[in-house]
Every structure is written in C-alpha cells, then in structure tokens.
C-alpha positions in Angstrom: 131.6 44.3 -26.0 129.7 46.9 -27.2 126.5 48.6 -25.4 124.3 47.7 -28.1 125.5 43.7 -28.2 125.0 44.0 -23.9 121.7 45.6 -24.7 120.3 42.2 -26.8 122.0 39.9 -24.3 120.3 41.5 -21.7 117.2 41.0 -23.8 117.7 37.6 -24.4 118.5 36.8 -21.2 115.4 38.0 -20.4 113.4 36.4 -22.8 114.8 33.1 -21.2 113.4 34.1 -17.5 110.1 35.4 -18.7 109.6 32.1 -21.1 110.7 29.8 -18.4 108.8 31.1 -15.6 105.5 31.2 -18.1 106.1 27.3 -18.7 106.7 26.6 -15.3 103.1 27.9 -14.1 101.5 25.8 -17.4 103.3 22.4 -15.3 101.0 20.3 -13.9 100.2 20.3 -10.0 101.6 18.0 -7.6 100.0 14.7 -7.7 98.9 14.8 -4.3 97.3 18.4 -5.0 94.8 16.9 -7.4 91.8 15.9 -6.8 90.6 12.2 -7.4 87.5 11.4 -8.6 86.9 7.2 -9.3 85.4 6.1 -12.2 82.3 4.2 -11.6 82.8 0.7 -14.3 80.1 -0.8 -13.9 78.7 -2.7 -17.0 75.8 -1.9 -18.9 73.8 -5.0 -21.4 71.3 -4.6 -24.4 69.0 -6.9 -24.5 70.2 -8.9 -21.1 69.6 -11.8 -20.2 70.4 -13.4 -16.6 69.8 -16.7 -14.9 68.9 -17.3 -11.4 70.3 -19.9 -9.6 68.6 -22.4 -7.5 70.0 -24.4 -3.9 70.9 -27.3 -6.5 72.8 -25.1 -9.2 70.0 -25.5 -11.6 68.3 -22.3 -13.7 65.7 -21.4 -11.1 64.4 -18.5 -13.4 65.1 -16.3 -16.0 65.3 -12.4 -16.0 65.3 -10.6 -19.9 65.4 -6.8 -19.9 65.6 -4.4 -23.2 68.7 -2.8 -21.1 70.8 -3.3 -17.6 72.8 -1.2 -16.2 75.1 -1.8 -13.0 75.2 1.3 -10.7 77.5 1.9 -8.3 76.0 0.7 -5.1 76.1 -3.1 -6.7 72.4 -2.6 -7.7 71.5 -3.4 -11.2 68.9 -1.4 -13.0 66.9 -2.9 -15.9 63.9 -1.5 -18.3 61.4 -3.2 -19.6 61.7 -6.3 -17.9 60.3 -10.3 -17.6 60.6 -12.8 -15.3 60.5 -16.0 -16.2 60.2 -19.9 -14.0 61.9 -22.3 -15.8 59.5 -25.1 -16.6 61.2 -27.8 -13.8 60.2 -25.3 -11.1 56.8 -25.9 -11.7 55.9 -22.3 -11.5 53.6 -20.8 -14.7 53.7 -17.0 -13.2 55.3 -14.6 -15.6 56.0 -11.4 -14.4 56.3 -8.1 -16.6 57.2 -4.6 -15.4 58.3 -1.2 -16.5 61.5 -1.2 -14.8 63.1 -3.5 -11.8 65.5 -3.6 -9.4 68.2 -6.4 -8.5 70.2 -5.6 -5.3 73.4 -7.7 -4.6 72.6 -7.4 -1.0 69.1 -8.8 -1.4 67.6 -11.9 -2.4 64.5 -9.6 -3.7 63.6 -8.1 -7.1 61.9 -5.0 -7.1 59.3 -4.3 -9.8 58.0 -1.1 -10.7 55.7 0.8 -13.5 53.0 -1.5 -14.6 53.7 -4.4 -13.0 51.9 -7.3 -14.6 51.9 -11.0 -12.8 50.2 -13.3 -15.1 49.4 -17.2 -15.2 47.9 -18.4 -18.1 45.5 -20.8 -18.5 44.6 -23.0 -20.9 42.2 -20.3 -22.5 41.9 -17.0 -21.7 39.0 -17.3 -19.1 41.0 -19.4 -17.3 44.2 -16.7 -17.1 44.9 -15.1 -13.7 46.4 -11.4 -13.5 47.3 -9.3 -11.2 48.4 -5.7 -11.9 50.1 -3.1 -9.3 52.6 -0.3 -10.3 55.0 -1.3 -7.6 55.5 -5.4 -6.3 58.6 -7.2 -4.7 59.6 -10.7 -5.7 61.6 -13.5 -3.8 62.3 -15.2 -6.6 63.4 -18.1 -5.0 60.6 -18.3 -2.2 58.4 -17.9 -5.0 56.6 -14.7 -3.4 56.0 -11.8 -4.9 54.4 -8.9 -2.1 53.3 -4.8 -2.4 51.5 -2.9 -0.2 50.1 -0.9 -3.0 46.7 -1.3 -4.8 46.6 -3.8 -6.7 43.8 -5.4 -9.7 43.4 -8.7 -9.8 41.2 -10.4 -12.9 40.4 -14.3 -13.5 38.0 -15.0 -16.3 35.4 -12.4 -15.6 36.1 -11.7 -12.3 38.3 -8.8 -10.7 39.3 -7.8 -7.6 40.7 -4.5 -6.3 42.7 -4.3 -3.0 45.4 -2.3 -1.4 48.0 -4.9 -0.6 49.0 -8.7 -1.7 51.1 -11.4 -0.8 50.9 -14.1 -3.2 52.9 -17.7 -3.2 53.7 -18.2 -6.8 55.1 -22.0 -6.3 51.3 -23.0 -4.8 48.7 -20.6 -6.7 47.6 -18.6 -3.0 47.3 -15.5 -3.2 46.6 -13.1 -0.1 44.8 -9.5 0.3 45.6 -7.0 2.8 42.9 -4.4 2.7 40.2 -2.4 0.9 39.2 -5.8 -0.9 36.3 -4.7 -3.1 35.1 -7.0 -6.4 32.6 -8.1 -9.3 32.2 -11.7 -9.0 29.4 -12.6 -11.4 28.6 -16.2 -12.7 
C-alpha cells in the first residue's frame, strides 16, 4: 500500500469516528432522563348545555353557557351563563351571570359578574330581581346565598343590603345586613 492510499484510509476512517460520535450525541435521552409533563384533556363545549339531575332521575334544572371548559381540578368553567328550573319543579327563578363555577366535589354553583336572579311576573311590576356580582346556588336545595351587596327591585320598590339567603322553591328571601330601601306606594 502506498502512503498516500494509508493517508485517505486514515481519513476515512476518521470521517467514520467523527460522524458517528456527532450522531450519537443528536440520540435521544434515556427515557427515564426525560421529564414528564401530563397533558391536562379536559373537554371544552360551545354553546353547552347540561342537565341537573334530581333524587328521582328527572331534569331538576338546566344550565346553558356560550362556552365550558373542564379544568383540571374536575371544576368546570362556563361564561355567560343561565340557570334554568324545569317547569315540574315549580320554581320560576332564572338566574343569569357573567361566569360560574361547577365543582365535582360540590353540590354548589358559583356565580360571578353580574349576577342576575329574576322571577317574573305576570307584568313587569310584578317581576322580582335581585342583582349581586358574586352569589352561590344549591341548585337542588333551591338556595341561592352571597355575603356580598346585593340590589333587590319588585315593581317600584328596591332594596340594598350586604348579604342574602333566598329559598327559590318557596319565594323567601332573607337579608343579612346594611338593609336600606325606597318603598313607596
């Protein structure tokens, strides 16, 4: 063999080492090595609709939100949300809010951002409303609470107050403090 033909196999041979050991670093790390991050799936709905359930398996009420999203905690967001009786429960409350919270741990709903609870009448002096930006409903004890202020209007009348309980299924409604009003005739 001749010094230059040992010369280019030396090369080669290089080449080989240098290309091989390049590719190796490039090879992926040991599977225990790599970190693990889960992939939340929750599930997201447009326009949602759900149904709660009553003790006898009948639709108790009716929640419809522009969008609900499952986080990972089992808690399910929604926007622009109402809350609906069905009309065998006997209940005529509606309930509108900005956003709400449905916990799988919790029987309660939790309403926030303009927060209207309205019963309507059968004309509009004889609706009842209540406004508060943050309220908390048992939907199927029918009672929907806040500690915050809270406006309530029937016909002419209002009422301010900082606090509420109110039983939905029986028309009561309950305030905690600061109760000021305009009760004319």
């Amino acid at each position: 063999m001749s010094p230059r033909t040992i010369a280019y196999v030396v090369v080669l041979i290089a080449g080989a080492i240098g290309s091989w050991y390049l590719t190796r670093s490039e090879l992926p790390r040991r599977v225990d090595d790599l970190s693990y991050e889960p992939v939340h799936r929750g599930y997201y709905l447009k326009q949602a609709r759900i149904l709660g359930i009553g003790e006898d398996g009948t639709a108790l009420y009716e929640i419809e939100a522009e969008y609900a999203v499952q986080q990972e905690d089992n808690r399910i967001e929604f926007t622009n949300v109402r809350i609906r009786y069905s009309p065998e429960s006997g209940v005529t409350w509606t309930i509108d809010a900005d956003e709400a919270t449905l916990s799988e741990d919790s029987p309660r709903i939790t309403l926030r951002g303009h927060v209207l609870v309205l019963n309507k009448g059968e004309t509009a002096a004889d609706d009842t409303e209540i406004r508060t930006e943050y309220l908390e409903l048992d939907p199927k004890l029918f009672i929907a609470q806040t500690d915050a202020r809270v406006q309530i209007r029937f016909g002419a009348r209002s009422v301010t107050a900082t606090g509420m309980l109110a039983s939905l299924n029986d028309d009561r409604i309950e305030l905690k403090a600061n109760v000021r009003g305009k009760i004319a005739p």
